[in-house]
Phi, psi and omega in degrees: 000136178294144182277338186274039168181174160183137200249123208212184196231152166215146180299148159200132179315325198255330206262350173097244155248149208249121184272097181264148196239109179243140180232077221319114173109026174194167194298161163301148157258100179316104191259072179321158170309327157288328194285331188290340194293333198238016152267312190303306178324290197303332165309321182254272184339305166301320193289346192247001180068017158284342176240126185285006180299125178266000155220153151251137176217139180243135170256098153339126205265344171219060146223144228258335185222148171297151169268136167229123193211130178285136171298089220240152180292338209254018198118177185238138175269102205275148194242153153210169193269118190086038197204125138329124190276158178267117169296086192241094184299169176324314198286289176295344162286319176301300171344309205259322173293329152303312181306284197304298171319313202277316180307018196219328159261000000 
């Protein structure tokens, strides 16, 4: 597990299960199985550089707060508003993208 994140599962009534996604020094983020499944893909697409995108953003559907993360040459900066931003080199996107993808199968 990476130390600048870590990814955990919580029961929820309506979604079945929730992939919360913590990033240190800011709030948690809430994942349906799909949501985590089409963040991880954007997450491997920048990263292997196929995709020219310079942000990813998900707005979660039982989560309180958005992902956002800017597209950086070293890796991506993940921001929130009133919250330190979070660094993630290539090496921790790839991470986070696997992590996230197996909870989404």
């Amino acid at each position: 597990m990476s130390q600048k994140f870590s990814l955990t599962e919580r029961p929820h009534g309506a979604f079945g299960v929730l992939a919360i996604l913590k990033f240190s020094g800011q709030p948690a983020r809430a994942f349906t199985r799909q949501e985590a499944i089409i963040v991880s893909r954007a997450l491997k697409a920048v990263a292997q550089g196929t995709s020219a995108e310079r942000q990813v953003y998900m707005s979660p559907i039982a989560s309180d707060h958005d992902f956002e993360a800017r597209v950086a040459e070293t890796g991506i900066v993940v921001m929130l508003d009133g919250c330190a931003d979070v660094q993630l080199d290539w090496n921790d996107v790839d991470a986070l993208s696997l992590r996230l993808a197996s909870f989404g199968s």
